[in-house]
C-alpha positions as CSV (number, residue, x, y, z in Angstrom):
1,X,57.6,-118.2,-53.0
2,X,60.7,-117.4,-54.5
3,X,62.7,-115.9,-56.9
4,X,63.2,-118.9,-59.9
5,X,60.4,-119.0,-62.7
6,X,57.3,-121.2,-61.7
7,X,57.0,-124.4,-62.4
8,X,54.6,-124.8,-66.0
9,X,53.1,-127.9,-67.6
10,X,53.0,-127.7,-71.6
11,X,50.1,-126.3,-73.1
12,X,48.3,-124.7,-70.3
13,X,44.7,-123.7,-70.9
14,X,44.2,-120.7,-72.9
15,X,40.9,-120.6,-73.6
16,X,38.3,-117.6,-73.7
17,X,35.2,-119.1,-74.0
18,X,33.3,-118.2,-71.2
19,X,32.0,-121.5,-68.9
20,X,28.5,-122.8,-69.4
21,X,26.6,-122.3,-66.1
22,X,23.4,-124.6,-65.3
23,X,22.1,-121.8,-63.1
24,X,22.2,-119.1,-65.5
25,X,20.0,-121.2,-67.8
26,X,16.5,-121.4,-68.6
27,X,14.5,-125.3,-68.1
28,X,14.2,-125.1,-71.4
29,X,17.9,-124.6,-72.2
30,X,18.8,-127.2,-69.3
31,X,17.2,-129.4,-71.0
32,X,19.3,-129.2,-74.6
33,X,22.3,-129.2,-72.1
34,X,22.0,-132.8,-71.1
35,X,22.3,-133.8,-74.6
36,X,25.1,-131.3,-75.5
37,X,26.7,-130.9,-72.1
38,X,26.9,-134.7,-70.6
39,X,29.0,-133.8,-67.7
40,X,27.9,-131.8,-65.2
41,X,30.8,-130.3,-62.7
42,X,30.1,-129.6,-59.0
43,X,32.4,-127.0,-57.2
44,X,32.9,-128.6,-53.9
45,X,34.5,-126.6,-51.0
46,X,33.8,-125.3,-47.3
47,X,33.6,-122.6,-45.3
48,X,36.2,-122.6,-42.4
49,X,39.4,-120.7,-40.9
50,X,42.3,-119.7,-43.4
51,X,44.0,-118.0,-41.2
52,X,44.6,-114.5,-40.9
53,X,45.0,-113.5,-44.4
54,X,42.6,-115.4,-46.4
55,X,38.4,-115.7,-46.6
56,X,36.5,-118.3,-45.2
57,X,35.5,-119.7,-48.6
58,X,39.2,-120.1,-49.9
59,X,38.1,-123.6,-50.9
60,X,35.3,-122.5,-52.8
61,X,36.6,-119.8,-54.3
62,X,39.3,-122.5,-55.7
63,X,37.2,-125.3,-56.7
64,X,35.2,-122.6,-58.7
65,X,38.2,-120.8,-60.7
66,X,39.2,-124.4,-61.1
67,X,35.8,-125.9,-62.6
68,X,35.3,-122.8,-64.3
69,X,38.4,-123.1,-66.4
70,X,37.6,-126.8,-66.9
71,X,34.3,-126.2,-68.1
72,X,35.7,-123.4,-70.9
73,X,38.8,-126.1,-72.1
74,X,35.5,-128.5,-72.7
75,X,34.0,-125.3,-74.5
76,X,30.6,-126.6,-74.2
77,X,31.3,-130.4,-72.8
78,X,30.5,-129.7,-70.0
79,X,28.3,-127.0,-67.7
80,X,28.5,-126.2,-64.0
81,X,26.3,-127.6,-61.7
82,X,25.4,-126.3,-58.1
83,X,28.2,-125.6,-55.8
84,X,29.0,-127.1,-52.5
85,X,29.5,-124.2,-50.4
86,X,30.1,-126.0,-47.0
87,X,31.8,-129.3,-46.2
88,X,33.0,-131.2,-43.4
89,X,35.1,-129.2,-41.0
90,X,34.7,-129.9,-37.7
91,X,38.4,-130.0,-37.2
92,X,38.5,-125.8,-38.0
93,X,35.8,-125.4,-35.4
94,X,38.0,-123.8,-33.0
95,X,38.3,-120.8,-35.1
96,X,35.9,-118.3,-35.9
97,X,33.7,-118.2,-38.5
98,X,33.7,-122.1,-39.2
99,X,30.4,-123.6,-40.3
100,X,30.6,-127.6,-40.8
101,X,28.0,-130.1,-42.2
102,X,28.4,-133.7,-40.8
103,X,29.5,-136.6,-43.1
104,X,26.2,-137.7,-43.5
105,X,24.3,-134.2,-44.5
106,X,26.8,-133.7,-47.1
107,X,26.5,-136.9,-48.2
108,X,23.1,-137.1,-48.3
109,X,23.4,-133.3,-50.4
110,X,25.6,-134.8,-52.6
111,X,23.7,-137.9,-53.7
112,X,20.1,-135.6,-53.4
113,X,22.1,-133.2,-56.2
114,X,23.2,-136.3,-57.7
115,X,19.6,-137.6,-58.4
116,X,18.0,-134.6,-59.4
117,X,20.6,-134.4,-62.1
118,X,19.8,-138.0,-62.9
119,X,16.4,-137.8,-63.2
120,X,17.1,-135.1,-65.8
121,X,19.4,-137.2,-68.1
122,X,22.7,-136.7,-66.7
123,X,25.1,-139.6,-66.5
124,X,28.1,-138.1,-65.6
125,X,28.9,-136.2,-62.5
126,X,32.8,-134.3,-61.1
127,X,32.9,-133.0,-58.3
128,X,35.5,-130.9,-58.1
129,X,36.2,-130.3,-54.3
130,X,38.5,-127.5,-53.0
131,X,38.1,-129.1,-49.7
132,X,40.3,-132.3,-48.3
133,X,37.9,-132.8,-45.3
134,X,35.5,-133.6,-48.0
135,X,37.5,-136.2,-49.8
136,X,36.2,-139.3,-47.1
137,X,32.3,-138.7,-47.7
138,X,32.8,-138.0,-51.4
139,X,34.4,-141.6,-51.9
140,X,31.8,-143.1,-50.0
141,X,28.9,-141.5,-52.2
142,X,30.8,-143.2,-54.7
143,X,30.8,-146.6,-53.6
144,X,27.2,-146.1,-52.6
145,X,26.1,-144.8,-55.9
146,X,27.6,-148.0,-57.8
147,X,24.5,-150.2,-56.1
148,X,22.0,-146.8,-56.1
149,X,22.5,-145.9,-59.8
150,X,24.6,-148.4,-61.8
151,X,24.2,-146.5,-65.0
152,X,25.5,-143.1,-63.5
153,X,28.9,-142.4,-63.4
154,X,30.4,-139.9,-60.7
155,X,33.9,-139.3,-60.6
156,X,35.5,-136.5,-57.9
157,X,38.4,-135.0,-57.9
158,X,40.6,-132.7,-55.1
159,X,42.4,-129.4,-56.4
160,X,45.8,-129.2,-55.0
161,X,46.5,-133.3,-54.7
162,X,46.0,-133.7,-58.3
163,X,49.2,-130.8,-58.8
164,X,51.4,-132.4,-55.9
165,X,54.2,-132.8,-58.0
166,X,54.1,-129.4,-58.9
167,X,53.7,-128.0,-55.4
168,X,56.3,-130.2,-53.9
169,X,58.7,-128.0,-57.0
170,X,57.5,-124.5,-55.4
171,X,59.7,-124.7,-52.0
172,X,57.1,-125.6,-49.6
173,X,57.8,-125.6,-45.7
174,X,58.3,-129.1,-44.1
175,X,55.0,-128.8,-42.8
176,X,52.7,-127.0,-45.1
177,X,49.0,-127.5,-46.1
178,X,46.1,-125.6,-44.9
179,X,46.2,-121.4,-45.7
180,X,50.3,-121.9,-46.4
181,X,52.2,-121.5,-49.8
182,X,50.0,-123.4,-52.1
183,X,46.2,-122.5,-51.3
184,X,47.8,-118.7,-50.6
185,X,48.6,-118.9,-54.2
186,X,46.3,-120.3,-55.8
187,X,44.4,-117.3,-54.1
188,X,46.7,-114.8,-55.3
189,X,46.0,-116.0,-58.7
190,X,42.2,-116.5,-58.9
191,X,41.0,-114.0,-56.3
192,X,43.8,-111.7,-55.1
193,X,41.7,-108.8,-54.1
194,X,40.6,-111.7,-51.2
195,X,43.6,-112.0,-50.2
196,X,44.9,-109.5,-47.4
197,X,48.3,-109.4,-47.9
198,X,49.6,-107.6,-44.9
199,X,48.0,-110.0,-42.0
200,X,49.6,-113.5,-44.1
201,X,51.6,-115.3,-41.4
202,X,53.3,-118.3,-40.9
203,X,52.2,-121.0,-38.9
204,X,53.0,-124.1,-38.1
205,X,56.3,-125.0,-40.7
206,X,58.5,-127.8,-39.0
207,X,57.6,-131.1,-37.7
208,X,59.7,-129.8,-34.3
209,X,56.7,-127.4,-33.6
210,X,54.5,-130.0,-33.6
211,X,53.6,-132.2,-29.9
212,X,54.2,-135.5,-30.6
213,X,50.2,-136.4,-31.1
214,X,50.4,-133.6,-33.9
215,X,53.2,-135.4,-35.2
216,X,52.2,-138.9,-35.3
217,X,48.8,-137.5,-37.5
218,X,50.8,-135.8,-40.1
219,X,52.8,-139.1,-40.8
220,X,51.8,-140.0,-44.0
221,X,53.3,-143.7,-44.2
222,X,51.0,-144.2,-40.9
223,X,48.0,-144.9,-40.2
224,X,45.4,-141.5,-40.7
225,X,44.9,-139.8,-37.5
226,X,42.4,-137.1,-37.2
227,X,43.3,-134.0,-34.8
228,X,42.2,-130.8,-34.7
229,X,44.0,-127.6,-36.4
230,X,44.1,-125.9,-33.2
231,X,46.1,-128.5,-31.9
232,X,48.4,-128.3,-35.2
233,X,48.9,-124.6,-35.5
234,X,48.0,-121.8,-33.1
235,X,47.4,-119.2,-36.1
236,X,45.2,-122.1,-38.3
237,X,48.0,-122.4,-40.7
238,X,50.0,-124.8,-42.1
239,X,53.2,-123.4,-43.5
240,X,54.5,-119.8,-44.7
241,X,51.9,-117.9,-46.9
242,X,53.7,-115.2,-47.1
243,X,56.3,-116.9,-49.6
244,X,53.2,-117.5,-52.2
245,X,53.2,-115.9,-55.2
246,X,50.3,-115.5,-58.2
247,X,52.9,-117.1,-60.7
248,X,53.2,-120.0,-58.6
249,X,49.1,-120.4,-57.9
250,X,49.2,-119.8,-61.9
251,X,51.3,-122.8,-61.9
252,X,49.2,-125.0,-60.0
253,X,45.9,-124.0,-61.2
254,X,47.2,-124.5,-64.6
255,X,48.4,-127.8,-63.8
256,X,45.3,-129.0,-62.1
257,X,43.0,-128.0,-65.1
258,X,45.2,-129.7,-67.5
259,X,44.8,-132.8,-65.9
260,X,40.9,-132.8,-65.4
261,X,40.3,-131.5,-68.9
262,X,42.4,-134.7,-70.0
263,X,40.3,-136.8,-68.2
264,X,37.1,-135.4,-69.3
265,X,37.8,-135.5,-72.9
266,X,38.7,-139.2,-72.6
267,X,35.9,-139.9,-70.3
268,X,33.7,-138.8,-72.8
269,X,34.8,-141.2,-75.2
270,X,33.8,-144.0,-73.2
């Protein structure tokens, strides 16, 4: 996105040992992994719009690198569950390509995941979701799985929120988000031969481009206000992805897996 050196958190992960994958297991196998591998980790994402320059399972593709790397750190703590290939994105409908699940099929996936893993002696659950328009149904399973299985514990997580600081240190646009500097870098780091280069475009990158219904939903200290990305950007995007670099998705991701690996390791002291 720029010139200066990306942003780093101390002791990023520099593991090698390859992720432990539930699907690439035998039953027999699965079953010695709920003993030694106590947390299982969904990749959550979506398949939608990204704009011009980036595949329709950017979030995916994130949440996967992400709980991949995660799941290596743990080196053996924990194993990767089934992904979540499609979320709730009505609001990319518009654009082509865009499937979406309602609120209640994914939440009924979720929780349908959730208790097959149960009934095979999991207790512990992330979800790691790539995906914001996931984030609403994912805290509701949550709630609802307190009264449904009191002895289960399911935590979920987003990718780029959880490295906000570190984004908001990259240069962003005023408006940014969606397919702009910090999901185009991310990209550029995990999967760049996704990534086509030479149709990244800007979209949407001040609040002045925005009608005034646009505007009033992007105010965070307000109340939330769903609209639909056609309405916020004619291109699907949400700042300038052509400033994103791999050493500043590096950054990110880094950052991001730092902070779930520290919360796994404690969680499993508790």
């Amino acid at each position: 996105m720029s010139a200066r050196p990306p942003l780093r958190l101390a002791g990023p992960p520099v593991s090698d040992q390859p992720p432990l994958r539930l699907a690439e297991m035998t039953t027999e196998e699965a079953a010695a992994a709920v003993t030694a591998s106590p947390v299982v980790i969904i990749p959550a994402g979506a398949f939608e719009q990204h704009g011009p320059g980036m595949p329709l399972a950017t979030d995916t593709i994130r949440a996967e690198g992400v709980a991949e790397r995660v799941a290596a750190e743990l080196a053996g703590g924990a194993v990767i569950g089934p992904q979540l290939p499609v979320g709730v994105s009505p609001h990319h409908l518009a654009f082509a390509g865009t499937v979406t699940l309602t609120t209640t099929t994914l939440a009924a996936v979720v929780r349908e995941y959730v208790e097959s893993l149960y009934r095979h002696g999991w207790r512990k659950v992330l979800v790691v979701t790539g995906h914001g328009g996931n984030n609403a149904t994912l805290a509701t399973v949550a709630q609802d799985l307190l009264t449904t299985h009191p002895e289960l514990q399911f935590a979920w997580t987003p990718v780029t929120a959880l490295a906000s600081d570190v984004v908001s240190g990259l240069g962003v646009s005023e408006v940014h988000g969606h397919s702009g500097e910090a999901e185009t870098a991310q990209m550029l780091h995990l999967a760049p031969h996704l990534v086509r280069t030479g149709r990244l475009a800007a979209g949407t990158t001040h609040t002045s481009q925005l009608d005034p219904l646009s505007r009033l939903a992007r105010q965070s200290s307000h109340p939330a206000l769903a609209v639909r990305y056609d309405r916020l950007s004619r291109n699907g995007v949400l700042g300038d992805p052509r400033r994103a670099t791999a050493e500043d998705g590096q950054a990110v991701v880094d950052a991001v897996v730092v902070r779930i690996v520290a919360f796994v390791k404690e969680w499993l002291e508790v």
